[in-house]
N, C-alpha and C positions, 0 to 999 in steps of 0.2 A: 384814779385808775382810768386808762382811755379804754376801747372797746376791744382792744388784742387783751384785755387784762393783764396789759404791764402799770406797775403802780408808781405814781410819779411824786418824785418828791424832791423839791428843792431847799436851798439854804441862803434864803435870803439875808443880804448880810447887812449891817448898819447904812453905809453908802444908797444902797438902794431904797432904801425905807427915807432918806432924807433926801433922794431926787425925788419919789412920788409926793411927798410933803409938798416941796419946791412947786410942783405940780399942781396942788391941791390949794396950796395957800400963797404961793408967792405970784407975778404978775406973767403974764403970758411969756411964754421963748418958743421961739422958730426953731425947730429945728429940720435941716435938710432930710430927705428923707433916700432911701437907698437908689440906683441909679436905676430908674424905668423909661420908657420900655428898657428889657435887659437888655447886656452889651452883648454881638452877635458872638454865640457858641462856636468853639474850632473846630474848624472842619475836617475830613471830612465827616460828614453826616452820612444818617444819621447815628448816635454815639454808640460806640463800641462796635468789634467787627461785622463783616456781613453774613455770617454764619452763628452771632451771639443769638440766645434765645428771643431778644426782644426784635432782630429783625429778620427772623427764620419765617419764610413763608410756609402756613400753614394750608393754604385753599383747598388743598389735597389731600390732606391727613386723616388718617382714621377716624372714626365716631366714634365716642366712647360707648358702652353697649348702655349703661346708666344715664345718659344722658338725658332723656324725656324724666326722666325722674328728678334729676337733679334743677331741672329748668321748672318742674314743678313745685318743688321745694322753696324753691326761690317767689312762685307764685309768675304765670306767666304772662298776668296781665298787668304785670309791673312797669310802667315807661323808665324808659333810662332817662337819667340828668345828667348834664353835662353838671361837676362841680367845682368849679372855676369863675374867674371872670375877672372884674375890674374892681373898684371901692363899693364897697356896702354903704354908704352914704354919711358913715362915721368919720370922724377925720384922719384917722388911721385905719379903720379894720378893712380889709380886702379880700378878694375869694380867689381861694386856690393855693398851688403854692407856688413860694416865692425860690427864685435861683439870681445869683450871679457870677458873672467871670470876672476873675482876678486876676493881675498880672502873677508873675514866678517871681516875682520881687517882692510879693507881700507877704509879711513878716507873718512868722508861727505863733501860731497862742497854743498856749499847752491845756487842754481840755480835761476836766476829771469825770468822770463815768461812776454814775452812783445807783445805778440800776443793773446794767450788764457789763460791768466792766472785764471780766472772762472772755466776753464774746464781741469787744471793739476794738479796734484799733488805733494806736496813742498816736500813730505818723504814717506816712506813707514811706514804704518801703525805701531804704538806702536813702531817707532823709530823716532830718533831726525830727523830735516828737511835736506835734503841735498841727492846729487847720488852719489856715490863710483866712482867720475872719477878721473884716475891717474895725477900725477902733469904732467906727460909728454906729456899727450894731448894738456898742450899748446904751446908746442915747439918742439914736436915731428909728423912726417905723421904717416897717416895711421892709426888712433885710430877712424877715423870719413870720413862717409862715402865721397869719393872722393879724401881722402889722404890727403887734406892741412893740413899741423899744425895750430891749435885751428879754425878748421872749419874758419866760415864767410867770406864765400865763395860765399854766393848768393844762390846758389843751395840748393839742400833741407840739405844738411846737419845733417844728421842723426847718431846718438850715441847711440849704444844698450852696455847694460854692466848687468853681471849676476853676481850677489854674488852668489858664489858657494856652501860658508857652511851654509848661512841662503833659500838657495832656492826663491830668490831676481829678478826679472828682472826689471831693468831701462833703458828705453826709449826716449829721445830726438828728437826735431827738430828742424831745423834751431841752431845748435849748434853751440857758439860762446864762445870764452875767448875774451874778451874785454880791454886787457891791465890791469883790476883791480879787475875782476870775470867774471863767468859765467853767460852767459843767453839764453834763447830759447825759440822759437817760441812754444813751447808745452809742455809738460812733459806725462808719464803717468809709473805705477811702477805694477806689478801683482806680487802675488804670485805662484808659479810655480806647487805649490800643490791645489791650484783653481782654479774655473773657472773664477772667477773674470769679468764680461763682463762690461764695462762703462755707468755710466747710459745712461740714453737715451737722444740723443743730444747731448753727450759729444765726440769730438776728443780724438784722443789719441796724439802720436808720427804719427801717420798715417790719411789719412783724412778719412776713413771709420771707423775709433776709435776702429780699432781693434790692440791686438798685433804684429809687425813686426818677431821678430824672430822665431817662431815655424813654420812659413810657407813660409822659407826662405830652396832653394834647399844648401842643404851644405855637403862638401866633405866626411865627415863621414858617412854622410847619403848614399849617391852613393855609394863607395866603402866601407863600414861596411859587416858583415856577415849575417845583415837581411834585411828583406825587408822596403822598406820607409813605415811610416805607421802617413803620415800627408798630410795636402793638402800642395797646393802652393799659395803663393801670387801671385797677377799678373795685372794689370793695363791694362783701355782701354780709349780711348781718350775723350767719352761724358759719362756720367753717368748722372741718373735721379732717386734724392731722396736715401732712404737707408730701408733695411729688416735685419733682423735678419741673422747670429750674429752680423752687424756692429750696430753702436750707432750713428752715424754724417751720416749727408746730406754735401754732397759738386755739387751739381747738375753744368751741364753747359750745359745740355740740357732740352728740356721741350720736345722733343719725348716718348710716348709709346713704342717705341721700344727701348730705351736707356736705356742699364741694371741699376738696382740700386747697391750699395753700399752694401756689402757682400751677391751679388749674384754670384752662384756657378755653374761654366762649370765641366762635365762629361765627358772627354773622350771616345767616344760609344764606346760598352761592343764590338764591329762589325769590330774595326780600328785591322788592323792584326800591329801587332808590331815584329815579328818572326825574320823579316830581318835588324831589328837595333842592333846596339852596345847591350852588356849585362850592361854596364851603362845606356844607351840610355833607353832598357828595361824597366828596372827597375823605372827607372824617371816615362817612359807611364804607366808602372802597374798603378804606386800610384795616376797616373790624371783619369785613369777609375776605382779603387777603393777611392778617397779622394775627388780628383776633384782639381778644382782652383775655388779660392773666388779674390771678385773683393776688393781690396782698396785701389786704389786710381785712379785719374787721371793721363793719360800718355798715352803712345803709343801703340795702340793696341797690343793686344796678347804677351804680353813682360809678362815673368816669373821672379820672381825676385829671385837670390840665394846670399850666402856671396863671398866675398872676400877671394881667397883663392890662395896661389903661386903657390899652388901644381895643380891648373888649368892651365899654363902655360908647364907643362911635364907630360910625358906619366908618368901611364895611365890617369890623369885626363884632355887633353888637345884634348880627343874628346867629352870630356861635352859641353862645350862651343861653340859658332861658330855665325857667322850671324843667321843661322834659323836652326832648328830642322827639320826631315823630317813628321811634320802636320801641316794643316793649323786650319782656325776656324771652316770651315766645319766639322771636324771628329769631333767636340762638340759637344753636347745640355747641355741646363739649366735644372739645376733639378728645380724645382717647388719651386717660389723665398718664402723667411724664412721658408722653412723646416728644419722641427725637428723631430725627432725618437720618433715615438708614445711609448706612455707606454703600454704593456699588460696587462688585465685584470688579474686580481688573480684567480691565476690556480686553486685555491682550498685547501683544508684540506694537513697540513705537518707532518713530522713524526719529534721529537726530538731527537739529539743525542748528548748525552754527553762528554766532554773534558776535560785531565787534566788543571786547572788553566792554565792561557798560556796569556805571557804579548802582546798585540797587541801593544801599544805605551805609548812611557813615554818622555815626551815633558823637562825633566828637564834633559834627557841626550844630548850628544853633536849629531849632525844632523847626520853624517855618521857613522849611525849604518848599519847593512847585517845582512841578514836573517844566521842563526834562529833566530835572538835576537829580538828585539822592533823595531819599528819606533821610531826614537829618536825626539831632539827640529827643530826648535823651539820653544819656548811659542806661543800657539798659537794669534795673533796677536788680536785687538777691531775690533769687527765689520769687521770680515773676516773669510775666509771659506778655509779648508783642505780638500784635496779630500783624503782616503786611500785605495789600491786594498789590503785588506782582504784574499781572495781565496788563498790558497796555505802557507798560514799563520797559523801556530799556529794548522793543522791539517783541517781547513777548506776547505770543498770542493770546486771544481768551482761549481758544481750546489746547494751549499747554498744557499737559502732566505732569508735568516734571523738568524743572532747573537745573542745570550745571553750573556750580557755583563755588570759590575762592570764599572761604570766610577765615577774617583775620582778628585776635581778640588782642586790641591793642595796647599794650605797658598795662595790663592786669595789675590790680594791686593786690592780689592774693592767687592762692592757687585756686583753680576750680575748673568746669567745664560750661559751655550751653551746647545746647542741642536745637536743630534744627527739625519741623515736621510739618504735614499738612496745617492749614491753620482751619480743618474743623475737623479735630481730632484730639485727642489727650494724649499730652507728653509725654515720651516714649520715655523709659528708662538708659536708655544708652544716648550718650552725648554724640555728637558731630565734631567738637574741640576741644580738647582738654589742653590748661597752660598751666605755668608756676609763674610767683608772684615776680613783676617787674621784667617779665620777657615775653614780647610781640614775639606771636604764634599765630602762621597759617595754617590751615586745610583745604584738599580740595571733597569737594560733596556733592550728591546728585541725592534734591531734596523734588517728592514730590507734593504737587500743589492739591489745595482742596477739591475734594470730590464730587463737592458739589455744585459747582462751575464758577465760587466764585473769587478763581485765579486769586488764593490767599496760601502764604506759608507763615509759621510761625515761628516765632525763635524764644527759646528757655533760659536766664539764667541760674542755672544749679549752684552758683557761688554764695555760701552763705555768709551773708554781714555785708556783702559788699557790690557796689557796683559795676558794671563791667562796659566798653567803650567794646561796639565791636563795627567791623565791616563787613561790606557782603558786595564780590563784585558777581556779574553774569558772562558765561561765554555760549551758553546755549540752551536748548531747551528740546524734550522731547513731546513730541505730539502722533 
């Protein structure tokens, strides 16, 4: 049982009892171990849109009125620990957790789920069932978090993997090769262009059912040329119930003062940071602009980052350490399931016209660069693309609002998508509706997010299936 009290249990199968043997009694084997430092994440960063919960600024946002309580609960002379890092000094074990990116070429392994299998996901949407894990996960360290080869470990055992050309993230827990397949305690898959949130009561990979990797402190993040611009994950010992953005309850307290389940610590705007490291910095910037969101059970005030070697040498080996110089004192909770109000429509706009100008075309290959399109995926059944617009094709950042040509190409079923702000939930009425095998335009006047940051989304409502669409621009109101 890990500290969310989900209970784990694997099936270990002959095959595996006769490599640890191998292990134990036969003569030493090299084995390669997974590719470190990780391969660079697809851009843009950082992951999922800029209105998703993990890179919503909060600096502004409400206090919660509980808040001194809840910071007490916690006990306020707690230092935070950064829980990450480099090898533990074992020949496999490492701190943190581990991710990699995979190409859109690597092969599906079909995963069985012996814990929540109700609340996982067998595939990513409008592809066949199965996660892109390499064959050498099961006989290779370091692909899964704690570094044994093919996890089943007991531990939580966690595998994050990113298809890099379809914009794919998969998710794992309790990860195991069992001598004959794969299985795990969870599953959960997002797309990196949505916002994708779990329904409600569902785990993910995580017991707050949120995504694990975007709120993971990680090396490129630190030392990159910009500023962090995501929260951080981070765990405390009791939780009570769950708010927005988490989806799962893993309660182990029935206290009022026991934070819930994607509730979110602020850094006060008041803690002087001057005299830390310019890595150090940086980290506290992004906890008083982002914050830390709670998911899961564990030890207080623990930050959770990747896996990374390059945390063991300068400069990245003053990240790391027993504690950080805060405790939980220099926090408050912003005001538990806040959300970025929408503003009122400012009023009457002006139009202004554009030469034709491709915004996206889902039937080219994914890494296209600006000037050109947003290229594919198809977009996927019954899922959501976020796109930032602004800076595209001549559009302003202070856009409202697109005039836009959207065409849904040789449809292989009937159905609709819809076009809308992209920080806002999808509307019930579509922008296109086609039957199966006939290219269909529309024209549309979609407007952009509210909250400036020049995003529209687009919905496929076709169930089973995927959809090829385009989106040209001829103007825009402001």
């Amino acid at each position: 049982m890990d500290l969310a009290g989900r209970v784990w249990s694997c099936q270990v199968g002959p095959a595996l009892v006769a490599l640890a043997l191998a292990f134990a009694l036969g003569p030493a084997v090299a084995y390669a171990q997974a590719p470190q430092p990780p391969a660079p994440l697809p851009t843009p960063l950082p992951l999922f849109p800029p209105d998703n919960w993990w890179n919503v600024d909060v600096s502004a946002a409400p206090l919660d009125p509980n808040s001194a309580n809840f910071i007490n609960f916690i006990n306020g002379t707690l230092p935070l620990h950064p829980d990450f890092g480099g090898s533990d000094g074992s020949q496999n074990g490492i701190y943190g957790m581990v991710y990699a990116v995979v190409p859109g070429t690597q092969p599906l392994e079909p995963v069985t789920f012996v814990e929540f299998g109700n609340q996982s996901d067998a595939g990513a949407p409008g592809r066949p069932p199965g996660y892109p894990i390499p064959v050498g996960a099961r006989t290779q360290p370091k692909w899964i978090e704690g570094g044994t080869p093919s996890g089943c470990s007991g531990n939580d055992d966690h595998m994050l993997l990113v298809d890099g050309d379809n914009r794919i993230l998969f998710e794992l827990y309790h990860t195991c090769w069992n001598g004959s397949g794969w299985q795990a305690g969870s599953g959960a898959i997002y797309q990196l262009d949505g916002n994708g949130r779990r329904p409600e009561g569902w785990t993910s990979a995580d017991a707050a059912g949120l995504a694990i990797l975007p709120g993971l402190v990680r090396y490129d993040d630190v030392f990159g040329p910009d500023p962090i611009r995501h929260a951080f994950r981070f765990t405390v010992q009791n939780t009570n119930g769950h708010v927005y953005p988490a989806s799962h309850t893993a309660s182990n307290s029935s206290s009022s003062d026991a934070l819930p389940m994607g509730a979110r610590l602020r850094l006060k705007a008041s803690t002087n940071i001057s005299g830390f490291s310019a890595p150090l910095q940086k980290i506290a910037q992004a906890m008083k602009t982002y914050g830390l969101i709670v998911a899961d059970n564990g030890t207080n005030m623990y930050v959770t980052g990747a896996y990374d070697p390059r945390w063991d040498a300068p400069p990245g080996d003053v990240v790391p350490g027993p504690t950080w110089p805060l405790t939980a004192g220099d926090f408050e909770v912003v005001q538990r399931g806040w959300q970025p109000t929408v503003p009122a429509d400012s009023g009457a706009t002006s139009f202004y016209t554009l030469p034709p100008c491709r915004l996206l075309d889902t039937r080219l290959a994914a890494s296209q660069l600006p000037p050109g399109p947003y290229g594919g995926p198809a977009l996927p059944p019954v899922s959501e693309r976020v796109l930032v617009v602004a800076g595209r094709c001549g559009i302003p950042s202070a856009a409202k609002a697109v005039a836009l040509n959207v065409t849904a190409a040789s449809p292989p079923a009937a159905g609709n998508v819809s076009l809308f702000p992209g920080d806002v939930a999808a509307p019930l009425a579509s922008t296109i509706n086609f039957t199966a095998g006939l290219t269909r335009a529309n024209n549309a006047v979609v407007r952009l997010a509210s909250s400036g940051s020049g995003t529209m989304a687009l919905r496929n409502n076709t169930a089973g299936q995927s959809v090829h669409v385009v989106v040209d621009v001829s103007g825009y109101f402001q």
